[in-house]
C-alpha positions as CSV (number, residue, x, y, z in Angstrom):
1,X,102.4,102.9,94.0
2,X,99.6,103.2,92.0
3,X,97.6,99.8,91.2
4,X,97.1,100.5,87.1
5,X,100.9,101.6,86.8
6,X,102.0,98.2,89.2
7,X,100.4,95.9,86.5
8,X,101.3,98.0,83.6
9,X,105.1,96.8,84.5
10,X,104.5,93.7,85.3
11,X,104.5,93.7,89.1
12,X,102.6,91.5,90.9
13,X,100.5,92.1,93.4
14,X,99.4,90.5,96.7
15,X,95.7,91.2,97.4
16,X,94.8,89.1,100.0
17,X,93.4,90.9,103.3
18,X,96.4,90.4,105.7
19,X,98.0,92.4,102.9
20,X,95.4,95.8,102.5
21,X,96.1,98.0,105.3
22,X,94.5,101.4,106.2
23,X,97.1,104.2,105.9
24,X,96.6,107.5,107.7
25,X,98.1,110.8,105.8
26,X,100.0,113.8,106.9
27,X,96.5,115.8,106.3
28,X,94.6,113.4,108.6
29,X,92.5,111.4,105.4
30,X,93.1,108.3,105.1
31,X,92.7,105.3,102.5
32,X,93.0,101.6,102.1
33,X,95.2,99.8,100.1
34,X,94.9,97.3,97.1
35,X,97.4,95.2,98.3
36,X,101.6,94.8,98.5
37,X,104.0,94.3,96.0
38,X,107.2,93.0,97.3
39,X,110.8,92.4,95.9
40,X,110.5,95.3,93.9
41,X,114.3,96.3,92.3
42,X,114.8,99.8,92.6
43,X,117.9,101.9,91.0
44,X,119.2,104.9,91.1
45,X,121.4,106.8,88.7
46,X,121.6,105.7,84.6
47,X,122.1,102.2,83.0
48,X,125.8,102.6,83.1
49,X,126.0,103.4,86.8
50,X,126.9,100.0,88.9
51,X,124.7,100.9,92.1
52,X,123.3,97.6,93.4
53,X,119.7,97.8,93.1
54,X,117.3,98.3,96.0
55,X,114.8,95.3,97.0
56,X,111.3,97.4,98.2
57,X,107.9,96.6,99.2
58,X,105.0,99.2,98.3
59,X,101.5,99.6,99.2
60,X,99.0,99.7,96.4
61,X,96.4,102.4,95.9
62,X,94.3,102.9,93.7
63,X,94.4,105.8,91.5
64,X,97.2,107.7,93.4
65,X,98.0,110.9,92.5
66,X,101.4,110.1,91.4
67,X,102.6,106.6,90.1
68,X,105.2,106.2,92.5
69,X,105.6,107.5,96.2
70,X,108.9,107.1,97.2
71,X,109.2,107.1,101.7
72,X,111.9,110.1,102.7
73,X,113.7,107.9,105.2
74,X,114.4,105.4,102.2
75,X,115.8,108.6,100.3
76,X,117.4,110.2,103.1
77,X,119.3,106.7,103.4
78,X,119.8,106.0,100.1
79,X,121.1,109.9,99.8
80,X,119.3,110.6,97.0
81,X,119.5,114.2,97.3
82,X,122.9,114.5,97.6
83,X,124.8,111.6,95.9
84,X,122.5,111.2,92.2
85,X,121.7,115.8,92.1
86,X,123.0,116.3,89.3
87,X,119.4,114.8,88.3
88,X,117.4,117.2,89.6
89,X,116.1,119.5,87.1
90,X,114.1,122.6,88.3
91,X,110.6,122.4,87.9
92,X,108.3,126.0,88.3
93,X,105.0,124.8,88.6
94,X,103.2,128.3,88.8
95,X,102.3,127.7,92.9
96,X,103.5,130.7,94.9
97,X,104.5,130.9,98.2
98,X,107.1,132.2,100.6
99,X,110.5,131.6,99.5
100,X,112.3,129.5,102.0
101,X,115.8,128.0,102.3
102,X,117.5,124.9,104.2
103,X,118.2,127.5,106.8
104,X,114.6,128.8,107.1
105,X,112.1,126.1,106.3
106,X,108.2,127.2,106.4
107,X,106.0,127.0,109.2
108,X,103.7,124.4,107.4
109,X,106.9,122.0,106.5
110,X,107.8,122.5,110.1
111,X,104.4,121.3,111.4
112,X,104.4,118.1,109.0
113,X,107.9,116.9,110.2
114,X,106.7,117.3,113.6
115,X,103.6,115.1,112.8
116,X,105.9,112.3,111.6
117,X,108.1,112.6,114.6
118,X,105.0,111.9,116.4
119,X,103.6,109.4,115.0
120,X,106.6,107.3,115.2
121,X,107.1,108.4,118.7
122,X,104.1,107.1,119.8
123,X,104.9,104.1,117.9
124,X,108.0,103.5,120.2
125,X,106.2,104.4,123.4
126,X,103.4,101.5,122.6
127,X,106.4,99.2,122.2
128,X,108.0,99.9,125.8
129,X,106.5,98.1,128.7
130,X,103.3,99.2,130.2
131,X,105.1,100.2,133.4
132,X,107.6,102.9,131.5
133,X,104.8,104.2,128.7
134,X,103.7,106.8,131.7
135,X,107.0,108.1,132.2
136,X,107.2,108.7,128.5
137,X,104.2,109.8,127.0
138,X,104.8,112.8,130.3
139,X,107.7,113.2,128.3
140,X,106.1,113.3,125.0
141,X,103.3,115.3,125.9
142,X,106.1,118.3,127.1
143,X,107.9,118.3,124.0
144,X,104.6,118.5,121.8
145,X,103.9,121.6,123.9
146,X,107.0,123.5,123.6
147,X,107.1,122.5,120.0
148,X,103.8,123.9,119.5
149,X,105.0,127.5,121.3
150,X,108.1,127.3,119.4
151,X,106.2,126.9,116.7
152,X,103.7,130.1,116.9
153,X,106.2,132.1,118.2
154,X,108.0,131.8,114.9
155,X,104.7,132.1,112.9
156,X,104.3,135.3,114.5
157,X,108.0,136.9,114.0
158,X,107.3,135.9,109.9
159,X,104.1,137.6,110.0
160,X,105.9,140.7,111.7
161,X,108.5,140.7,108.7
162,X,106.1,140.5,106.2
163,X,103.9,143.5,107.2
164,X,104.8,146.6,104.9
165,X,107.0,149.1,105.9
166,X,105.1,152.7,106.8
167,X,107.2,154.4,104.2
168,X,105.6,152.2,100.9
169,X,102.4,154.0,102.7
170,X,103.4,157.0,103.2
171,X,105.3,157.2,99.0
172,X,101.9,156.1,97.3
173,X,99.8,158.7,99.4
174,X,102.5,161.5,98.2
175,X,102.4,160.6,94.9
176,X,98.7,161.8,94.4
177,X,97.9,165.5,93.3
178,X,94.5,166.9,94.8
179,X,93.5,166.7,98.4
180,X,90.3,164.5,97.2
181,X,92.5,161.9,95.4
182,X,94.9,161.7,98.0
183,X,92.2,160.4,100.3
184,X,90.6,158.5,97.8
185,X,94.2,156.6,97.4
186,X,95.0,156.6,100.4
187,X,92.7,154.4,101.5
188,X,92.7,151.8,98.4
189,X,96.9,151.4,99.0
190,X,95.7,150.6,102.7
191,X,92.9,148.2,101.5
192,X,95.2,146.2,99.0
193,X,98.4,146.2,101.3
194,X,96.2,144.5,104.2
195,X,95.0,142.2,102.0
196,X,98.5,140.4,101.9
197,X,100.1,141.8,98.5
198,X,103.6,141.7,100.7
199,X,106.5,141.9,99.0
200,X,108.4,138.6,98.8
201,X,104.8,136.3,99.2
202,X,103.3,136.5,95.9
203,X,107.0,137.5,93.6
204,X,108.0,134.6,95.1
205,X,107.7,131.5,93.5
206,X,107.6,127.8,94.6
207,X,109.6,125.4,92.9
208,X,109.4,121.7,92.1
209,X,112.1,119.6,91.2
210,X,112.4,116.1,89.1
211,X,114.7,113.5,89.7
212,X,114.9,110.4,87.4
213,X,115.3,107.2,88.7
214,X,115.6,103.5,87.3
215,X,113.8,100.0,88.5
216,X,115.4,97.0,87.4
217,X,114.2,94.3,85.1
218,X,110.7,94.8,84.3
219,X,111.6,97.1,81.4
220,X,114.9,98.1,79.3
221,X,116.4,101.6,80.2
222,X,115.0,104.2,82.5
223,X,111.8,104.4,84.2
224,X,110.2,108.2,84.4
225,X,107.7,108.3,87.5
226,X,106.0,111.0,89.2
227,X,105.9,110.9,92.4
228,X,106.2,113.9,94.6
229,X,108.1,113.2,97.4
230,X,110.1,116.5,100.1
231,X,113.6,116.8,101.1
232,X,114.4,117.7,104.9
233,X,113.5,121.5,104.3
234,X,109.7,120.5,102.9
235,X,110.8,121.5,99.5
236,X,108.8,119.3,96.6
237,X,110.4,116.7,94.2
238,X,108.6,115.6,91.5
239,X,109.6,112.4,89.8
240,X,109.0,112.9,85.7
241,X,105.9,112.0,84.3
């Protein structure tokens, strides 16, 4: 949560050292925090809705890029996605990327839900007793390299079906009356088709979604944040600003 918005509701903040921790990202940067605010009521739904509220503890940062970060295993338990989505409302934020679908997530969303498996996997393993963490980071260490085939295998059969068909080719250079021209275009519909104008990666668009969601007490009625946070097939939810 970011620090500035934590105060402006009234939330108070343990700062002490025991409470700033150093958090590592997805991306590899990391950051440390201002502190913890705990027994913080969170809500889902409207005013009229009688879910019990939730009792969370967040990290403080200063100046986050979103006031509120909400963690996916608290939404995938809380079934945020499913039970309160008639909240969502569909976002386009202009970004463009492949389209994907819950049965075909991309290659980067794949690769950041195998880094969190990781890093609570080797969370476990440094739990287990000194004589079984051998056996199980050999284990580990397997898996990370089939994932990692499985993994550029699939890269590779998406960048097979996005290469152009010969017959887009072959239509543009018939299209062109002299001999001279016809070379001419030729080579610029080559030149732009290998630089990645593939149909489907830059029609496609990417889109965002926002959910509302209500914290108790502080303040009367509903509470607009904007987190971005993903559901299980990587695709963004922004909470309103």
């Amino acid at each position: 949560m970011d620090e500035a918005y934590a105060r402006s509701t009234g939330l108070l903040i343990d700062t002490r050292n025991q409470h700033r921790v150093r958090v590592k990202f997805a991306n590899n940067s990391a950051a440390y925090t201002s502190g913890m605010a705990y027994g913080v009521e969170w809500r889902f739904g409207r005013d009229s809705e009688s879910t019990l509220p939730d009792l969370l503890g967040f990290h403080i940062f200063h100046n986050t890029p979103a006031n509120v970060i909400l963690c996916d295993t608290f939404l995938y338990d809380s079934r945020a996605f499913s039970q309160y989505q008639h909240y969502l409302v569909d976002d386009d934020d202009g970004y463009q990327r492949i389209q994907t679908t819950a049965a075909a997530p991309s290659i980067a969303d794949l690769r950041y839900f195998e880094l969190v498996r990781q890093g609570e996997e080797e969370d476990r393993i440094c739990n287990l007793l000194v004589g079984e963490q051998v056996a199980a980071w050999n284990e580990e260490n397997q898996r990370r390299v089939q994932c990692e085939q499985k993994l550029k295998a699939l890269q590779a059969s998406q960048v097979q079906t996005l290469q152009p068909p010969p017959a887009t080719v072959a239509s543009q250079h018939h299209s062109v009356g002299s001999s001279e021209s016809h070379a001419t275009t030729s080579q610029n519909s080559s030149a732009t088709i290998s630089q990645g104008s593939s149909p489907g990666l830059s029609s496609q668009k990417r889109h965002r979604w926002r959910i509302k969601l209500k914290r108790g007490q502080s303040t009367s009625g509903t509470i607009t944040t904007g987190a971005s946070v993903y559901d299980r097939v990587g695709r963004a939810f922004r909470l309103p600003t």
